[in-house]
C-alpha positions in Angstrom: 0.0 0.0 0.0 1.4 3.9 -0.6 1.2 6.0 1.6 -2.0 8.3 0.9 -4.0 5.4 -0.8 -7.4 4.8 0.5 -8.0 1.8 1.8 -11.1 1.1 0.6 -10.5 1.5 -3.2 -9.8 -1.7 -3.6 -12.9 -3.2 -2.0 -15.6 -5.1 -4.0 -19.4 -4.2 -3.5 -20.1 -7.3 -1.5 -16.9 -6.9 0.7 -18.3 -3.6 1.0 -20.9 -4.7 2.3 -19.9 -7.2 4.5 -17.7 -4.7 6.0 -20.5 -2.3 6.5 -22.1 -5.4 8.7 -19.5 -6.1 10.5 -19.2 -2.2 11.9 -22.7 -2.3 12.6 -23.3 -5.4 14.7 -19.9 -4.3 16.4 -22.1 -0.8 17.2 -25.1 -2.1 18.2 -24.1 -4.6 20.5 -23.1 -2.4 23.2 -26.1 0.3 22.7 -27.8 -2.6 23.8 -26.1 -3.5 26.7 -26.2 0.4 27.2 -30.0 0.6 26.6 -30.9 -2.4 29.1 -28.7 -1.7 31.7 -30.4 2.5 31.3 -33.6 0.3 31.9 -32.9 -1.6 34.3 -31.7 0.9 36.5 -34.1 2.6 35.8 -36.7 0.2 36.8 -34.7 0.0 40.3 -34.9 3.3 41.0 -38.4 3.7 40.8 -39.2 0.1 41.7 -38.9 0.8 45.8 -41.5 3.8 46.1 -44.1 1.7 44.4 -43.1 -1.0 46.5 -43.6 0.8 49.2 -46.7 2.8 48.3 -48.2 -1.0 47.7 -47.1 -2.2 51.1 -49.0 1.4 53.1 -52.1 0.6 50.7 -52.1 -3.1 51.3 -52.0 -2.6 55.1 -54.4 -0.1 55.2 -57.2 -2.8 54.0 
C-alpha cells in the first residue's frame, strides 16, 4: 500500500458490504447492553417507592 491510498479502493461491493455489517453489529451490541442496563436501572430506581406505596395501601385494607 502507498502512503495516501485509500483503503477502501480496492474493495468489492459485496466486501463492502460485508464490512458495513460487521461495523454495525460491532455498534449495536453495546447500545444494547447500554439501553438495558439504562432500563434496568431505571426500573430499580423507581421500583422501591411503588413497593412501598403498595405495602402502606395493602396494610391499610
Amino acid at each position: 500500500m502507498k502512503i495516501g491510498e485509500d483503503v477502501g479502493d480496492d474493495l468489492t461491493p459485496e466486501e463492502a458490504l460485508r464490512q458495513i455489517g460487521e461495523v454495525d453489529r460491532r455498534t449495536r451490541r453495546p447500545a444494547r447492553v447500554a439501553g438495558l442496563l439504562y432500563a434496568a436501572l431505571g426500573l430499580a430506581t423507581i421500583a422501591p417507592p411503588f413497593y412501598a406505596a403498595w405495602r402502606v395501601l395493602r396494610a391499610e385494607r
